[in-house]
C-alpha positions as CSV (number, residue, x, y, z in Angstrom):
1,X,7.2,25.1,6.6
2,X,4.8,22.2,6.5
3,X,1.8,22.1,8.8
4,X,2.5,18.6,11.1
5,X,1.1,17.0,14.2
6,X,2.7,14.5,15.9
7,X,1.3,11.4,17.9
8,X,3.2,9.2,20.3
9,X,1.4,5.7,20.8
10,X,1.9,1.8,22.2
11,X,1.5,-0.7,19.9
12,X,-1.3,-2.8,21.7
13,X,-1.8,-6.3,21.4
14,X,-5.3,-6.4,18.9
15,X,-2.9,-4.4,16.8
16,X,-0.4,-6.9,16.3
17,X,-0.5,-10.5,13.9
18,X,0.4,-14.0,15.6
19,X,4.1,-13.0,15.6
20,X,3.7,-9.8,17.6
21,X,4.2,-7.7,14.6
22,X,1.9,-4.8,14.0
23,X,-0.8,-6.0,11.0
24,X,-0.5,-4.0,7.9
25,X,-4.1,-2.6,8.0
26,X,-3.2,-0.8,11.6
27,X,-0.9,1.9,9.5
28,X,-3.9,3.3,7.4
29,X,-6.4,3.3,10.8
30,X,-3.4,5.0,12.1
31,X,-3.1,7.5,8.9
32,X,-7.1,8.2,9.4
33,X,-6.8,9.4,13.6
34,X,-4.1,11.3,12.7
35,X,-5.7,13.3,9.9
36,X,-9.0,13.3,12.1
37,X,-6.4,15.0,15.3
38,X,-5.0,17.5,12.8
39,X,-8.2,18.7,11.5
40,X,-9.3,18.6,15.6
41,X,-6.2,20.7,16.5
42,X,-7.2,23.2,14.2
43,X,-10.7,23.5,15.6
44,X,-12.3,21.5,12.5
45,X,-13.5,18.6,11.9
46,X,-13.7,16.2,9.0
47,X,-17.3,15.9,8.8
48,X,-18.7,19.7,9.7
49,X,-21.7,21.9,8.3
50,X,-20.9,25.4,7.2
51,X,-22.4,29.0,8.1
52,X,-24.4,28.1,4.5
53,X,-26.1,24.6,5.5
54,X,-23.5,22.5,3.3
55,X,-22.3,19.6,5.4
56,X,-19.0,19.2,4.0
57,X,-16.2,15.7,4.4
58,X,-12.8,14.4,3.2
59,X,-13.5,11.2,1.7
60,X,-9.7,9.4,0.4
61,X,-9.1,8.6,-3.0
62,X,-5.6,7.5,-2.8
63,X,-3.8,5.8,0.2
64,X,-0.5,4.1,0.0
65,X,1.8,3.1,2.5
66,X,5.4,1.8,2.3
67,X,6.9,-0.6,5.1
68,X,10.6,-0.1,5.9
69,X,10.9,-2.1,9.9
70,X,8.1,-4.0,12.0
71,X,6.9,-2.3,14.7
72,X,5.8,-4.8,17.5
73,X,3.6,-5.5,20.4
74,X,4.2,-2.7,23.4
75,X,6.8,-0.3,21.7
76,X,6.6,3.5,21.9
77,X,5.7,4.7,18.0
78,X,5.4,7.9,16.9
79,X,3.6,9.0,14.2
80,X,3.9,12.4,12.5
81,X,1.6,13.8,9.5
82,X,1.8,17.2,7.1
83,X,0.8,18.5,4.9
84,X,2.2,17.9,1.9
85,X,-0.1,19.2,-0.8
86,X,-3.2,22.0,-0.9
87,X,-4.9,21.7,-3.8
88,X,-8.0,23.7,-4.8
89,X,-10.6,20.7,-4.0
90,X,-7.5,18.3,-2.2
91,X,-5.3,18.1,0.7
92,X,-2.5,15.3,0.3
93,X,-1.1,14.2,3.8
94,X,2.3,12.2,4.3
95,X,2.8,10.2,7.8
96,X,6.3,9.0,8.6
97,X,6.4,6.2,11.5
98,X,9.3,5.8,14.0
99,X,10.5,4.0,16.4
100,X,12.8,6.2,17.9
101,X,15.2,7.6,14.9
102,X,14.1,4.5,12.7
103,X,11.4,4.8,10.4
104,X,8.9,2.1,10.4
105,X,6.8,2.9,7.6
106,X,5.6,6.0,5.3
107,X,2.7,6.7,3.9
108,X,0.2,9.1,1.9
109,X,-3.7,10.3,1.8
110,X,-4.9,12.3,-0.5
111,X,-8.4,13.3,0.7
112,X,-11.0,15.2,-1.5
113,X,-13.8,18.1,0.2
114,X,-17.0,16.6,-0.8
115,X,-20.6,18.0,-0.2
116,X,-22.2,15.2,1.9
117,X,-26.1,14.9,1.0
118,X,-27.8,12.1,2.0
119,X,-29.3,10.4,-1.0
120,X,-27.0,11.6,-3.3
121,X,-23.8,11.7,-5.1
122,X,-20.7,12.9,-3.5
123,X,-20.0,16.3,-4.8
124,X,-16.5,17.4,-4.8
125,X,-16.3,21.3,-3.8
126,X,-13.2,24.0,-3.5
127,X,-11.9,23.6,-0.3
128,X,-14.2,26.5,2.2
129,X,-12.1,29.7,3.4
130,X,-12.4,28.5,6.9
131,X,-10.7,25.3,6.3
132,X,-7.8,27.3,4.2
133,X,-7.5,29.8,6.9
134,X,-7.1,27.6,9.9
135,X,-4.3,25.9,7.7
136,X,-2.5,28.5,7.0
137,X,-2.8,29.7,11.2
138,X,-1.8,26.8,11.9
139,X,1.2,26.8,9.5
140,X,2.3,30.1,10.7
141,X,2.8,28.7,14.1
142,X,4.4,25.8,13.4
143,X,6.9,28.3,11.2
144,X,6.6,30.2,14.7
């Protein structure tokens, strides 16, 4: 079974365009907390230093997002992300939006674990035991 979280939210006003519909950009911000609460719920963090000294993040090199219904000022949304892909340097994340049973929007991230160094190149690395382990915990209880 996939390893999800799920977030329940209100669309707020600042979110919304001049016809009370929820502005494109507001689905990837949306994408980004989620995959910040997942690594969070898991104990992690997308910015952390290892046991060794590496400071390790997920930068995104892909994002997409599909629209399928406008969401709108001051309804209930909920947003649920899993993980659809572990790849040996990767994780690829899908979000599905609803309103209820109706899907708003879908999208994807695929984020890439990167040595962080200031003053130098991002250096892509395998993704650390730690990280794979609390995946897989996490999987196993969601398979529960």
């Amino acid at each position: 079974m996939a390893s999800f979280i799920e977030q329940v939210r209100r669309v707020e006003f600042v979110e919304t365009d001049m016809a009370g519909i929820v502005h494109f950009s507001r689905f990837y911000i949306w994408m980004e907390q989620l995959e910040h609460e997942f690594f969070r719920s898991i104990g992690l963090s997308i910015m952390q230093q290892l046991e060794d000294g590496t400071v390790i993040g997920w930068p995104r090199v892909s994002a997409q997002c599909r629209f399928e219904s406008p969401a709108r000022y001051d309804e209930l949304i909920t947003a649920r992300l899993t993980i659809q892909r572990i790849g040996v340097k990767s994780l690829t994340f899908d979000v599905v939006f609803r309103r209820g049973e109706r899907v708003l929007a879908r999208g994807s991230m695929k984020t890439v674990c990167c040595r962080l160094r200031p003053g130098h190149e991002l250096e892509s690395l395998e993704i650390p035991a730690l990280y794979l382990e609390r995946i897989q915990e996490h999987r196993e209880v969601d398979a529960g």
